[in-house]
ZAFIFI-13334 format. One record per residue (C-alpha): residue number from 1; x, y, z; residue in three letters. Coordinates in nm, 3 decimals. Layout:
# residues N
    k       c1       c2       c3    r
  NUM        X        Y        Z  ALA
...
***
This chain:
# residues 520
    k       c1       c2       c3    r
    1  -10.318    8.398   -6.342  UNK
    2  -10.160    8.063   -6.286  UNK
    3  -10.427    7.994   -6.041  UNK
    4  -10.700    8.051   -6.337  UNK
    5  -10.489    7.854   -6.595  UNK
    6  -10.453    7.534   -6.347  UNK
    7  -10.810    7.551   -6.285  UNK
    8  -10.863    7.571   -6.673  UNK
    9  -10.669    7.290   -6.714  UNK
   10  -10.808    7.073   -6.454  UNK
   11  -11.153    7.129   -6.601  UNK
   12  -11.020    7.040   -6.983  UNK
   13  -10.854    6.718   -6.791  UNK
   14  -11.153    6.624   -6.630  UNK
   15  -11.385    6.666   -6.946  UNK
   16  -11.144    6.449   -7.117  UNK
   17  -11.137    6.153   -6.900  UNK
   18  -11.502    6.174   -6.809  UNK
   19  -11.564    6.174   -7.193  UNK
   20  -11.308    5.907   -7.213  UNK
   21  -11.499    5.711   -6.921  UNK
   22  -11.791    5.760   -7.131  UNK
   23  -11.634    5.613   -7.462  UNK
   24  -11.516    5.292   -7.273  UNK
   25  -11.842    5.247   -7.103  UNK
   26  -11.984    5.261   -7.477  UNK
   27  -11.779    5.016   -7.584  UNK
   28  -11.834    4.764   -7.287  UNK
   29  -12.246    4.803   -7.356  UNK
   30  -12.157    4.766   -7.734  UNK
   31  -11.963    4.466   -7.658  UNK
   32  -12.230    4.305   -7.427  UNK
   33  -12.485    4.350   -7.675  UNK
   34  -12.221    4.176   -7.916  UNK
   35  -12.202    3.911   -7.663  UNK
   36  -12.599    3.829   -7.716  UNK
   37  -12.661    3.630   -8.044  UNK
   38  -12.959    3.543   -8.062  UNK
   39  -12.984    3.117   -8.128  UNK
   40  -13.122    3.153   -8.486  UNK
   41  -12.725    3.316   -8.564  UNK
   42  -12.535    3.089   -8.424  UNK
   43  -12.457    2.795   -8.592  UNK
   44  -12.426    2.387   -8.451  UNK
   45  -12.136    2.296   -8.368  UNK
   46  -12.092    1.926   -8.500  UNK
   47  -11.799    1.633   -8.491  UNK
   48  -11.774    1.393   -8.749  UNK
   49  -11.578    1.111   -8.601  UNK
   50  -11.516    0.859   -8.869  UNK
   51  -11.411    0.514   -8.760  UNK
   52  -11.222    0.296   -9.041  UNK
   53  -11.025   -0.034   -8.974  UNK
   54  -10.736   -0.052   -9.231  UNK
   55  -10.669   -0.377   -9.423  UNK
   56  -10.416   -0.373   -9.735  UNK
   57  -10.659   -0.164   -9.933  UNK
   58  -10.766    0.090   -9.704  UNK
   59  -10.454    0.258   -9.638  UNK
   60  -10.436    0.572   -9.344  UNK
   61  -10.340    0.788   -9.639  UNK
   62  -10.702    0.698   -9.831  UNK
   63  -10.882    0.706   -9.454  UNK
   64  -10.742    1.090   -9.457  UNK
   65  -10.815    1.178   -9.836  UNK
   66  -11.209    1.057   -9.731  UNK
   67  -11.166    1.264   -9.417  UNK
   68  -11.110    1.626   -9.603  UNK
   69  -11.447    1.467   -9.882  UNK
   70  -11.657    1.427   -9.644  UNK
   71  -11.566    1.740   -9.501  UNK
   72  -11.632    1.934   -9.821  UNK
   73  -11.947    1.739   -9.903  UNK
   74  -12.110    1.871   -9.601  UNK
   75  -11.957    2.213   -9.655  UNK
   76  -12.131    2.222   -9.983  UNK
   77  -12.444    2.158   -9.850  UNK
   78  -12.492    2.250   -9.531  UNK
   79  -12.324    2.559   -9.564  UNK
   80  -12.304    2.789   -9.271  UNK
   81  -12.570    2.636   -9.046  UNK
   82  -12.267    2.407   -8.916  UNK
   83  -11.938    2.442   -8.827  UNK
   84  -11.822    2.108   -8.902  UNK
   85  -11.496    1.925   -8.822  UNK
   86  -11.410    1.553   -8.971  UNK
   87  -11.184    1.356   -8.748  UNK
   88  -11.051    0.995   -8.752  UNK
   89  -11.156    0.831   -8.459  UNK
   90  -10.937    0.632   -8.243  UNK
   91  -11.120    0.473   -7.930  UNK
   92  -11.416    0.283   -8.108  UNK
   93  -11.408   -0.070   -8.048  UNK
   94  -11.505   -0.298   -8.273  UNK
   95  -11.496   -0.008   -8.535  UNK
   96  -11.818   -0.176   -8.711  UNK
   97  -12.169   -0.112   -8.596  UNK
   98  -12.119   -0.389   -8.319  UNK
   99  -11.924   -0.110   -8.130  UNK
  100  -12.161    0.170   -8.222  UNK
  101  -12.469   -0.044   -8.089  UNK
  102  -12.252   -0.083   -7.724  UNK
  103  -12.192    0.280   -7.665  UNK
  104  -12.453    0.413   -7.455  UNK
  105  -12.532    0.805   -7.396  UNK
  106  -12.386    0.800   -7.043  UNK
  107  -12.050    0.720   -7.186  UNK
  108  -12.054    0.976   -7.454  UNK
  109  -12.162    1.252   -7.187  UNK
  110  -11.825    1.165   -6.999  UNK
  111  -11.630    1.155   -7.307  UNK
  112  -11.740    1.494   -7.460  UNK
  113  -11.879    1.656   -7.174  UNK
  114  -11.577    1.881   -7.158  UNK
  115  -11.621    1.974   -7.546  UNK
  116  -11.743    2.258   -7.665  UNK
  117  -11.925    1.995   -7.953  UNK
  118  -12.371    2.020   -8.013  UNK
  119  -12.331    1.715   -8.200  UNK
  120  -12.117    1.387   -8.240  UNK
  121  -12.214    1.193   -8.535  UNK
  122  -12.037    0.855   -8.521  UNK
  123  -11.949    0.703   -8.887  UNK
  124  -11.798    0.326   -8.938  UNK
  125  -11.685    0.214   -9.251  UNK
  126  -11.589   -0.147   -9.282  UNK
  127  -11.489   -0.294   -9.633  UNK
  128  -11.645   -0.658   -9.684  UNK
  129  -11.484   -0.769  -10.017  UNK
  130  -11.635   -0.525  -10.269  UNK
  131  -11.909   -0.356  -10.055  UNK
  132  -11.891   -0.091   -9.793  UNK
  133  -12.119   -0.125   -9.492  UNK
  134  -12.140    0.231   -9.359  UNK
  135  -12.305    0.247   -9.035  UNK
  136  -12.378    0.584   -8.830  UNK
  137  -12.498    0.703   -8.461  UNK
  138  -12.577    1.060   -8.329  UNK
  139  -12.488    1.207   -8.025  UNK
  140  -12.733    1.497   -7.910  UNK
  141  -12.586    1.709   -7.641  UNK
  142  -12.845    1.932   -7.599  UNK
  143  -13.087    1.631   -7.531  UNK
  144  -12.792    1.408   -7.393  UNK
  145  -12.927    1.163   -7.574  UNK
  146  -12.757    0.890   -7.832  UNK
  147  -13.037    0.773   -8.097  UNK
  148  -13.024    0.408   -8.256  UNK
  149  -12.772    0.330   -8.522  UNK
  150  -12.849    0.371   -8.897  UNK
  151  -12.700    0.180   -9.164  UNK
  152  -12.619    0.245   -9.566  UNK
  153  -12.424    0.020   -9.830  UNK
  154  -12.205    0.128  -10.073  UNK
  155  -12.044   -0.075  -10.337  UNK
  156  -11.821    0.221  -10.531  UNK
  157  -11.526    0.326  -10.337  UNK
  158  -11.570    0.694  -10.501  UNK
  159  -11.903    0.718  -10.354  UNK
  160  -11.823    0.650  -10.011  UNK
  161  -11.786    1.053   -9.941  UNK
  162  -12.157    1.119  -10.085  UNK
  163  -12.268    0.844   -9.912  UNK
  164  -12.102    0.901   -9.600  UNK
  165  -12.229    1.273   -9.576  UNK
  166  -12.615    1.197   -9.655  UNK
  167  -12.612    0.964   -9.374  UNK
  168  -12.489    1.258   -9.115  UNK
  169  -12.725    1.536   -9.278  UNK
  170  -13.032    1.238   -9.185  UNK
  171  -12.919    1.158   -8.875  UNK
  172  -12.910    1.541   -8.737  UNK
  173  -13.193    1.650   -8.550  UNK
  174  -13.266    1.990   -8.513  UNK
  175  -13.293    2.179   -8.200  UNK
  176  -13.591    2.457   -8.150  UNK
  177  -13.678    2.665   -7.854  UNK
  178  -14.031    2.670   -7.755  UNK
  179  -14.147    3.096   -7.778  UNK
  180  -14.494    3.088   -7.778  UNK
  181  -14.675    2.788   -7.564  UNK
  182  -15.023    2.652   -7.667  UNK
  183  -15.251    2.368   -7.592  UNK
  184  -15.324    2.275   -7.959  UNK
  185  -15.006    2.537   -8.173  UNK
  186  -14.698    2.657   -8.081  UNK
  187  -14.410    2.887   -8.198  UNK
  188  -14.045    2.807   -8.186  UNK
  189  -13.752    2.926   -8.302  UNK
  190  -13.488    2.712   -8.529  UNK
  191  -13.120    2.757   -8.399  UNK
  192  -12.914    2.883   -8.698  UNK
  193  -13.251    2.936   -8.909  UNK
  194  -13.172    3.268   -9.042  UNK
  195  -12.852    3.060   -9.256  UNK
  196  -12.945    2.968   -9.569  UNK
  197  -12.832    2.626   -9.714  UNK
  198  -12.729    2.527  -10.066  UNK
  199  -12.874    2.174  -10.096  UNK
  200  -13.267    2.218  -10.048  UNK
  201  -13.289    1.841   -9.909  UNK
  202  -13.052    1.944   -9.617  UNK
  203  -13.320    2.180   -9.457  UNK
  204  -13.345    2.177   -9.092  UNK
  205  -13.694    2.138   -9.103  UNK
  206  -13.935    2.080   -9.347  UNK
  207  -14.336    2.045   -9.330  UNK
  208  -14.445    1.719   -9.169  UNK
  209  -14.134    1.708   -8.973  UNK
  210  -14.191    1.600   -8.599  UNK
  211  -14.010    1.736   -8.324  UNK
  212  -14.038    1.614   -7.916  UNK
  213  -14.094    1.908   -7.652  UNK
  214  -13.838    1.864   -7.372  UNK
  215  -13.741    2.067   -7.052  UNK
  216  -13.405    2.167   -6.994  UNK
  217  -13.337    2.249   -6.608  UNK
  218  -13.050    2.470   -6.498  UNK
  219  -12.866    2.576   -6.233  UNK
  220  -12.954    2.959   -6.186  UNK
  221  -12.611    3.024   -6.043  UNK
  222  -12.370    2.854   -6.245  UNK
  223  -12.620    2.790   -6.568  UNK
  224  -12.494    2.477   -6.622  UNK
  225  -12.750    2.208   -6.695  UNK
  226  -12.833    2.016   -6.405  UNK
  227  -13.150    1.785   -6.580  UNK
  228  -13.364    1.729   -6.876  UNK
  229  -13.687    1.567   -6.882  UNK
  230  -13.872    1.483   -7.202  UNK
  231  -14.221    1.532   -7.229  UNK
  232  -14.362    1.201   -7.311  UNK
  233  -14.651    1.143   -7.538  UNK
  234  -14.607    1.501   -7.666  UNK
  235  -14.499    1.541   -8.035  UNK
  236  -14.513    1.866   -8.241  UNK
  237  -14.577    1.875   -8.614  UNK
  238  -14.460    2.107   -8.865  UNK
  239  -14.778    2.334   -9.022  UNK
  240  -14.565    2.673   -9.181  UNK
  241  -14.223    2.797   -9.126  UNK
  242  -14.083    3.158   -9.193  UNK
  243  -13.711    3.111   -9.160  UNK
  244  -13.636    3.072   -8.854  UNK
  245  -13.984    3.098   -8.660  UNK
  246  -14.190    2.781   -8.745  UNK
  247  -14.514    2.732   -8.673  UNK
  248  -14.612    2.354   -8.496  UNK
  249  -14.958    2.190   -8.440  UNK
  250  -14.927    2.001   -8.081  UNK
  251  -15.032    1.595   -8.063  UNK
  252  -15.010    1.555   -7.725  UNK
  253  -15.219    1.284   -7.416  UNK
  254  -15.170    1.519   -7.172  UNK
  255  -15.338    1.864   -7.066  UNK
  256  -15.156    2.193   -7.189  UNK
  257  -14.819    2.047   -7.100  UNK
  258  -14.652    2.359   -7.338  UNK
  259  -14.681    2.676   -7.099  UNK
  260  -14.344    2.676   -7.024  UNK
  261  -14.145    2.614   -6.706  UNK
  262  -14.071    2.909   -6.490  UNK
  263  -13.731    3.081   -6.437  UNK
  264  -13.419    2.855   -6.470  UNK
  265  -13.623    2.608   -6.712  UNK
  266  -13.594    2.623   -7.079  UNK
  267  -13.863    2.452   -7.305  UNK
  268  -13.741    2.345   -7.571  UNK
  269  -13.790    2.069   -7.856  UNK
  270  -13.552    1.859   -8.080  UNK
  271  -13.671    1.622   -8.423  UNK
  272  -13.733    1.275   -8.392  UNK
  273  -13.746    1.029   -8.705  UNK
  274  -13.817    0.670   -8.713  UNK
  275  -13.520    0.423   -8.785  UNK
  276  -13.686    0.104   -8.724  UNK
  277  -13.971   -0.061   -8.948  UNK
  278  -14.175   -0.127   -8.597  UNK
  279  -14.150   -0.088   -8.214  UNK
  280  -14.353   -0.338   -7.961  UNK
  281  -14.592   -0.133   -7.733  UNK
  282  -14.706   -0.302   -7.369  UNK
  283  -14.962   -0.263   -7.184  UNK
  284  -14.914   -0.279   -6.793  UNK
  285  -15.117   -0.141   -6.485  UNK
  286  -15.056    0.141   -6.317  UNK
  287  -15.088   -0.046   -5.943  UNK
  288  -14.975   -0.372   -6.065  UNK
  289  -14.686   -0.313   -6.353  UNK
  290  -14.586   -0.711   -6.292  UNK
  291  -14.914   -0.825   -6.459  UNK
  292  -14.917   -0.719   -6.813  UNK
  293  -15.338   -0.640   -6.976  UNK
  294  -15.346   -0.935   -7.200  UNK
  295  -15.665   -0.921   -7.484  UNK
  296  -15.717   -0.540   -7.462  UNK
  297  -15.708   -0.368   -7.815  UNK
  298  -15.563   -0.125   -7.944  UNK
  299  -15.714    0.058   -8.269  UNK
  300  -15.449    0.272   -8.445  UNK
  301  -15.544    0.561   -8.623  UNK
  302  -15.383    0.901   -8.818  UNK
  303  -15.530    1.182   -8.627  UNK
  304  -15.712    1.168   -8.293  UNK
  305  -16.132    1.186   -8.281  UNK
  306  -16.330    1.382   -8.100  UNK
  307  -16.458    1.310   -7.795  UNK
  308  -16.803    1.225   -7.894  UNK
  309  -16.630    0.956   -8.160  UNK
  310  -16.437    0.814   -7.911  UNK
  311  -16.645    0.786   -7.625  UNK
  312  -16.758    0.429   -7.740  UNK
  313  -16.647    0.250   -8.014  UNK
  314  -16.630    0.489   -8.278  UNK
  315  -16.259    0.411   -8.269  UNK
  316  -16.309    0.116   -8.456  UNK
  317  -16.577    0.219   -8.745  UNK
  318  -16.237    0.461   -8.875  UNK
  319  -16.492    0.774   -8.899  UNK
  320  -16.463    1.116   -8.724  UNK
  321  -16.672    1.401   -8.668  UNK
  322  -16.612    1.713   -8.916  UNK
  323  -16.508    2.076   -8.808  UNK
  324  -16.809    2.300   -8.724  UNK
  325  -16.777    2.518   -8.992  UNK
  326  -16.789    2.205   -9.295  UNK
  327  -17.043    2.061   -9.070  UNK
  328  -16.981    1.702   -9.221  UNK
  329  -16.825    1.365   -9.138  UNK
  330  -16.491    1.261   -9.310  UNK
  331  -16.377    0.913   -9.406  UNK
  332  -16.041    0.820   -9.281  UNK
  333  -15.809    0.526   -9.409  UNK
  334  -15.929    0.199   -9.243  UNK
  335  -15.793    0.189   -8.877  UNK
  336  -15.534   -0.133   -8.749  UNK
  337  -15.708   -0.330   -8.512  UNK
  338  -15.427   -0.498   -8.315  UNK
  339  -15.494   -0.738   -7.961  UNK
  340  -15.235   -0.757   -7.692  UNK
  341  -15.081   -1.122   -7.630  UNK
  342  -14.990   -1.310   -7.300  UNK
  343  -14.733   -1.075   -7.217  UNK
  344  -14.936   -0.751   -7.295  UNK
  345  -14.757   -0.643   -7.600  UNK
  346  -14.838   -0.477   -7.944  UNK
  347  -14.671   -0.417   -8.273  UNK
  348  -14.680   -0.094   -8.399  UNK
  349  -14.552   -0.082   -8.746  UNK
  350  -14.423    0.206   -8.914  UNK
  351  -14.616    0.373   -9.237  UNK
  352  -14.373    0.631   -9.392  UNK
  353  -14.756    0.778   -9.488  UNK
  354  -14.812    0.887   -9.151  UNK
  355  -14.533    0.858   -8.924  UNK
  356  -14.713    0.972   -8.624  UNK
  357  -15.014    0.800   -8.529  UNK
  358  -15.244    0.802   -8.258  UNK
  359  -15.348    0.470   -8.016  UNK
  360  -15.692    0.398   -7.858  UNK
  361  -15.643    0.122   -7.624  UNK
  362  -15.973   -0.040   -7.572  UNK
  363  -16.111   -0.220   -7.256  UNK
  364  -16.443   -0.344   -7.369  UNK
  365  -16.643   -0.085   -7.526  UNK
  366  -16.449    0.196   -7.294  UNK
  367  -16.192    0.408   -7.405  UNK
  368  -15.874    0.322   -7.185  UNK
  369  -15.576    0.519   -7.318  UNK
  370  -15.600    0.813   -7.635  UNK
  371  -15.189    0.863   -7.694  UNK
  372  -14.989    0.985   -7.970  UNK
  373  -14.701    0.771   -8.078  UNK
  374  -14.403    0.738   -8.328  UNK
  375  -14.307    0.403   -8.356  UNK
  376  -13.963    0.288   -8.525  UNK
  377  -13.726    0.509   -8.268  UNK
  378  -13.687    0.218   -7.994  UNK
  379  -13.721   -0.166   -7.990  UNK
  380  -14.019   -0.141   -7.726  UNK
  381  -14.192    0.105   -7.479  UNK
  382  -14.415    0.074   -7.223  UNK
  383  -14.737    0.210   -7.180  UNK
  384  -14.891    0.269   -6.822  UNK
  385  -15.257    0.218   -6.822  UNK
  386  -15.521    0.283   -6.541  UNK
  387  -15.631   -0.075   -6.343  UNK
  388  -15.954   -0.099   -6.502  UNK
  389  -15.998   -0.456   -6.299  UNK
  390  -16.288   -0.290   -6.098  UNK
  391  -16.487   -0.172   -6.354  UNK
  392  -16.452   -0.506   -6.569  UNK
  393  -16.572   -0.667   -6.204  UNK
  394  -16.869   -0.477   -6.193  UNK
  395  -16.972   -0.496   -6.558  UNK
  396  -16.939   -0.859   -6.519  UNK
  397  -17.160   -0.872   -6.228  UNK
  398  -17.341   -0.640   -6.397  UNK
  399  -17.418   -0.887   -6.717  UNK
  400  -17.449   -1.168   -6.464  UNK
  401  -17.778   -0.989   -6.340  UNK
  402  -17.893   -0.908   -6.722  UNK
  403  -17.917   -1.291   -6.772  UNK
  404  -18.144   -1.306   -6.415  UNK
  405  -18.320   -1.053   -6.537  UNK
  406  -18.393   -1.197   -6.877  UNK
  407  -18.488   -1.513   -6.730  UNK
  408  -18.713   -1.381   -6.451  UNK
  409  -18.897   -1.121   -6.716  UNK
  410  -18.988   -1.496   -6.920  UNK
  411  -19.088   -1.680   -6.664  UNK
  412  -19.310   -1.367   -6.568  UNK
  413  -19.436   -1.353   -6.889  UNK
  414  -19.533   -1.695   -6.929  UNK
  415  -19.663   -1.723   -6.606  UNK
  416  -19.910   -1.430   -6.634  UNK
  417  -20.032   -1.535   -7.038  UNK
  418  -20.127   -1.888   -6.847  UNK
  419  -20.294   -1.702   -6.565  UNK
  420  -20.484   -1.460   -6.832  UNK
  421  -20.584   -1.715   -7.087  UNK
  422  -20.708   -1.979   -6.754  UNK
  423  -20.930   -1.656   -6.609  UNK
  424  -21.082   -1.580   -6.976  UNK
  425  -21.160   -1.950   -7.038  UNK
  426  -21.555   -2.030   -7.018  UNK
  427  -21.485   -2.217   -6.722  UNK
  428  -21.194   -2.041   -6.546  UNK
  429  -20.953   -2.302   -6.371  UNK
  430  -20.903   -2.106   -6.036  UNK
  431  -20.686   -2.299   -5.866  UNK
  432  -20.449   -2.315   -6.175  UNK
  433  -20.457   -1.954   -6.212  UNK
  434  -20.370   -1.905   -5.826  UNK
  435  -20.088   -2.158   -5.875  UNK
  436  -19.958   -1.899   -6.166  UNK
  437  -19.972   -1.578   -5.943  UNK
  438  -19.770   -1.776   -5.674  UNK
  439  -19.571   -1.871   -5.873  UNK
  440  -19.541   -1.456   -6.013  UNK
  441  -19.463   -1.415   -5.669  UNK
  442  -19.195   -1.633   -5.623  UNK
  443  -18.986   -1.471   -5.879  UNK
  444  -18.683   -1.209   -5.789  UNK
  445  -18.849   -0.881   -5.714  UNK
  446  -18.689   -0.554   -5.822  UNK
  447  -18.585   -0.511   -5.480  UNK
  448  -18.363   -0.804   -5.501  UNK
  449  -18.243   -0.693   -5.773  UNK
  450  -18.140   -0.321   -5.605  UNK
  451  -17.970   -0.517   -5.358  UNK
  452  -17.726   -0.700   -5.586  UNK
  453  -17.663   -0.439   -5.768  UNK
  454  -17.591   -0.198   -5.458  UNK
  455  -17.368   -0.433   -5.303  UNK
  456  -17.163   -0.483   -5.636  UNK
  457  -17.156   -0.097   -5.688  UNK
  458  -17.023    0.021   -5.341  UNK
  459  -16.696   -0.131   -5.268  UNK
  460  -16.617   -0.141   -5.646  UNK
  461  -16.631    0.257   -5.677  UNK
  462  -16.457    0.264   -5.240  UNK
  463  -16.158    0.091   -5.438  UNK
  464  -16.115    0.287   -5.744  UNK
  465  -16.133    0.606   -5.565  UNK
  466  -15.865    0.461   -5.286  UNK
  467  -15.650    0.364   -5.621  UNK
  468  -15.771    0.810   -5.746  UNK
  469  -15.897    0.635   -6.054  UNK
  470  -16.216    0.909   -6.014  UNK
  471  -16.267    0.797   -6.411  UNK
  472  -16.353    0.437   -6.348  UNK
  473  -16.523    0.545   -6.026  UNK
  474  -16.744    0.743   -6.267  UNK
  475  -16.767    0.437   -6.494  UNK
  476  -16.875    0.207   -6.246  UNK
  477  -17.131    0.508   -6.135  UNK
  478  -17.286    0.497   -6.500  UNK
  479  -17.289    0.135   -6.562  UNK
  480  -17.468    0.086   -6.251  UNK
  481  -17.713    0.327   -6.307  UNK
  482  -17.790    0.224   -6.643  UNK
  483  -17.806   -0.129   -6.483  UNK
  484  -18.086    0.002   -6.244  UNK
  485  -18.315    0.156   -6.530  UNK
  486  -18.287   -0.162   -6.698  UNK
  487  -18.407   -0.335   -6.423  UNK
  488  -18.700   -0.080   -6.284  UNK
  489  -18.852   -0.084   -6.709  UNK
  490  -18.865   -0.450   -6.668  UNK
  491  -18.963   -0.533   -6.354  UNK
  492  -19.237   -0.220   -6.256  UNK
  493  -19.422   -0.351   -5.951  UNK
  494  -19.701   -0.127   -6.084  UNK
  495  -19.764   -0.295   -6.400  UNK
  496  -19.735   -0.652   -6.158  UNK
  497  -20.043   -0.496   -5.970  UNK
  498  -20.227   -0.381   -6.271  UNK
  499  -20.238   -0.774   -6.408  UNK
  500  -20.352   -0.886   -6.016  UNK
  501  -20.631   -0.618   -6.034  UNK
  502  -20.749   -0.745   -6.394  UNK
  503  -20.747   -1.096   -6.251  UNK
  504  -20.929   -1.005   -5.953  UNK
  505  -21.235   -0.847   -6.188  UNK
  506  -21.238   -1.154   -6.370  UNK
  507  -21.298   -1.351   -6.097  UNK
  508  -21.552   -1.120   -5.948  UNK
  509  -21.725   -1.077   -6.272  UNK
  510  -21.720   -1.462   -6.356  UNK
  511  -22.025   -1.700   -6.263  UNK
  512  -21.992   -1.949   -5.979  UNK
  513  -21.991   -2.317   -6.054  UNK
  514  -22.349   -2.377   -5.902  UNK
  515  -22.496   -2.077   -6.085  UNK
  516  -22.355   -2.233   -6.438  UNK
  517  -22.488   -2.572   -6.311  UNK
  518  -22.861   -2.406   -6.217  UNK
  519  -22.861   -2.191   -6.511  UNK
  520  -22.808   -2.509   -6.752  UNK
***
C-alpha cells in the first residue's frame, strides 16, 4: 500500500511540475513575443536641448518655466508618436547659431552615442534688445547625420514656446523602412505610424513629402551598426498613405537600386526638406575631377522625359511624350536653361512648387547626365560626369570634314555645269572642257574621305572603351557612321562616271572642226 501511494504521489508531483514547466515556458514565449514591437508602435525617442545665455532679463528661473512650455507644446501636438524630454543645455559654445553651425555630426555621434536618444534637436535662443533670434539643428541618429541650421524670429517673449516647438516639429525627419522594393514604387512602413496626432500639421508624412533611401549595415553578431551608406541620386515621393504603410513613387539615376540588401542590411529611408533658397551644382570628370566641364548646360525640369524626348534636345523645347493609354503630348512649365562657368558650377534654385527636380546636363546635342536633385539641403555638391572629351574630338573632326565636303561638292558642281554647258555649245571648247574634268579629278575622292574619317574613329572609340565609357564608344560609333553616309550621298563615284559617259557621247556625237568648216 505505501508502495502504491508513493508511486501515486510521484506521478501527481511530476504532472505538477511538468505542467508547471509548461506554464513558465508559456510565459517566456508570451514574453518574447512581447519583446517584438513592431516599428510602427514604438515611438521616437527625441531630446530637446535648449541653449539660452542669461543676461538681466533672462533669468535661469524663466530659461526653466520655457523648458516645461515647450515641453507641453509638443506634448499637445505630437502626442504619443514621441517621447519627448526638454533639457537646458550646458556644453554649447557660443550658445547662438555660430556654435550650432561648428558642431559637426562626428562630434554629436561621440557625445550621444551612448544614449538611448533617435533624435537631438538643438534650440538657441539669444535675446537682441526686443527680438528673439531662435535658431535650431537636428541630430539624426538613425542616419548619423546633423542637417543645416534653421532659423526663426520672435519679437513676443510669450510666444517664444509656440515658436520654439514649430521649429522642432519642421526640423524632424521621419524614419521609414523600405518593405516592398521596386524600380519605379515602393512600400514602407512609418515608425510610430499607427499613433495618431492631435495637430494635423505635425503629421509625419504628408503627400509630396520626399524621403532619401539609405542602407543601414550591421554587425550580424553584435547588431550594432557598423555603416550607412546613402543612396545618392535616389529620392522617394509620397503618392498615398494608409497609416502607417505609405505608398512612394521612386526618382532615381540609377538602375533598380531598391531590391534590398541581403541579410545584415536594412533598407531604409528618412525625409529630406530644403533649408536653403539654392545649392551650387559642379560639373567634374570622372578621369580628370581637377578640370571642372566649363560651358556644358544644364536644362532643369519637374519630372524626367522619356527616352525618346531626351535622346536629343527635347530637353530644352520643355515637352514630353504622353502615357500610352492618353496617347497625347503634355505641356510642361518652361524648363531653366542654366550654363556652367570657369569653374564648372551651376545654381540650382529652389521652387517651393516643385521641390524635387530633375537635371539634363547637356554636351552638345547629347544627353550627358539625367539626375534627380533637391537643391536647398547643402551649400554645393558635386556631380561626376563621364569624360565626354573623345566624343567632342571626333565630332569636331567630324564637322572639320563637313566643311571639306561642302567645299569639294561646289567646286564639283561648278566644275561639271562649265564642262556641260562648254560640250553643248555649237562649237564645243574641248580643251576647256578637259581642263574641267581634270580639274573633277583633282578634287578629294570619297576614299580620302574614308580615310580621315577611319583614322579619327579608331583610336577615339580604343580610348573610351580603355576609360569603359561603352556609351561614348557607341556615340563616336554613330556619329561616324552618320558621317560616312553623308559623305558616300555626296560624293557617289557612280554618278562622277555617269557625267564622264554623257561627256564622252557628246564628243563622239559632235562634228569635227574640218567637217563644220567643209560643210559651210
Amino acid at each position: 500500500l505505501n508502495k502504491k501511494s508513493d508511486e501515486k504521489s510521484d506521478e501527481k508531483s511530476d504532472e505538477k511540475s511538468d505542467e508547471k514547466s509548461d506554464e513558465k515556458s508559456d510565459e517566456k514565449s508570451r514574453s518574447k513575443v512581447k519583446k517584438k514591437v513592431e516599428p510602427r508602435k514604438i515611438p521616437y525617442r527625441v531630446l530637446v536641448s535648449l541653449a539660452v545665455p542669461t543676461d538681466p532679463l533672462v533669468t535661469p528661473r524663466s530659461i526653466q518655466s520655457l523648458r516645461r512650455d515647450v515641453a507641453t507644446v509638443l506634448e499637445r501636438a505630437i502626442g504619443e508618436t514621441w517621447t519627448t524630454r526638454v533639457e537646458v543645455n550646458d556644453w554649447l559654445f557660443p550658445t547662438s547659431v555660430t556654435g550650432l553651425d561648428r558642431l559637426s555630426a562626428e562630434e554629436l555621434q561621440a557625445r550621444y552615442s551612448g544614449t538611448h536618444w533617435d533624435r537631438v534637436m538643438l534650440v538657441t535662443i539669444a535675446r537682441q534688445g526686443a527680438r528673439f533670434d531662435i535658431a535650431g539643428r537636428p541630430y539624426n541618429a538613425t542616419t548619423r547625420s546633423l542637417a543645416l541650421s534653421r532659423r526663426r524670429v520672435e519679437h513676443d517673449r510669450r510666444g517664444l514656446p509656440t515658436v520654439v516647438g514649430r521649429l522642432v516639429r519642421d526640423m524632424f525627419a521621419p524614419t521609414v523602412q523600405i518593405t516592398v522594393g521596386g524600380a519605379k514604387e515602393v512600400e514602407v512602413e512609418v515608425r510610430a505610424g499607427e499613433f495618431p496626432v492631435a495637430d494635423p500639421d505635425s503629421e509625419q508624412l504628408q503627400l509630396g513629402d520626399l524621403m532619401e533611401p539609405f542602407l543601414r549595415y550591421r554587425n550580424r553578431k553584435t547588431q550594432t551598426v557598423e555603416r550607412i551608406q546613402p543612396l545618392t541620386w535616389t529620392y522617394l515621393k509620397v503618392s498615398e498613405r494608409k497609416r502607417a504603410t505609405v505608398r512612394c513613387e521612386v526618382a532615381t539615376a540609377l538602375r533598380n537600386p531598391l531590391q534590398g540588401g541581403g541579410r545584415g542590411v536594412e533598407l531604409m529611408a528618412a525625409g529630406v526638406d530644403s533649408v536653403l533658397p539654392s545649392t551650387w551644382l559642379t560639373l567634374l570628370p570622372r578621369r580628370n575631377p581637377s578640370r571642372p566641364l566649363i560651358g556644358h548646360r544644364v536644362v532643369v525640369l519637374p519630372r524626367r522625359l522619356t527616352k525618346k524626348a531626351a535622346s536629343t534636345t527635347a530637353p530644352d523645347e520643355g515637352v514630353r511624350e504622353g502615357t500610352d493609354e492618353k496617347k497625347r503630348r503634355t505641356e510642361l512649365p518652361p524648363p531653366r536653361r542654366l550654363l556652367s562657368d570657369r569653374a564648372g558650377r551651376v545654381e540650382i534654385t529652389v521652387d517651393e512648387k516643385m521641390p524635387l527636380v530633375w537635371m539634363y546636363v547637356m554636351s552638345g546635342s547629347n544627353v550627358m547626365a539625367r539626375v534627380p536633385f533637391v537643391p536647398g539641403r547643402e551649400v554645393e555638391t558635386t556631380l561626376l560626369l563621364p569624360d565626354d572629351s573623345d566624343r567632342l574630338g571626333v565630332e569636331g573632326h567630324v564637322t572639320r570634314l563637313q566643311g571639306e565636303l561642302i567645299e569639294v561638292v561646289a567646286r564639283r558642281a561648278v566644275h561639271m555645269a562649265l564642262a556641260k554647258k562648254l560640250a553643248d555649245a555649237e562649237m564645243p571648247d574641248w580643251a576647256r572642257v578637259d581642263r574641267h574634268l581634270k580639274g573633277i579629278d583633282e578634287l578629294p575622292t570619297l576614299r580620302s574621305f574614308e580615310d580621315q574619317l577611319e583614322a579619327i574613329e579608331f583610336p577615339a572609340v580604343q580610348s573610351a572603351l580603355s576609360d569603359r565609357n561603352r556609351v561614348a564608344a557607341n556615340r563616336i560609333r554613330k556619329l561616324c557612321s552618320e558621317a560616312r553616309a553623308l559623305f558616300t550621298r555626296h560624293l557617289d563615284e557612280a554618278k562622277l562616271l555617269e557625267f564622264k559617259a554623257q561627256i564622252d557621247d557628246i564628243r563622239k556625237s559632235a562634228p569635227t572642226p574640218a567637217k563644220a568648216t567643209t560643210g559651210g
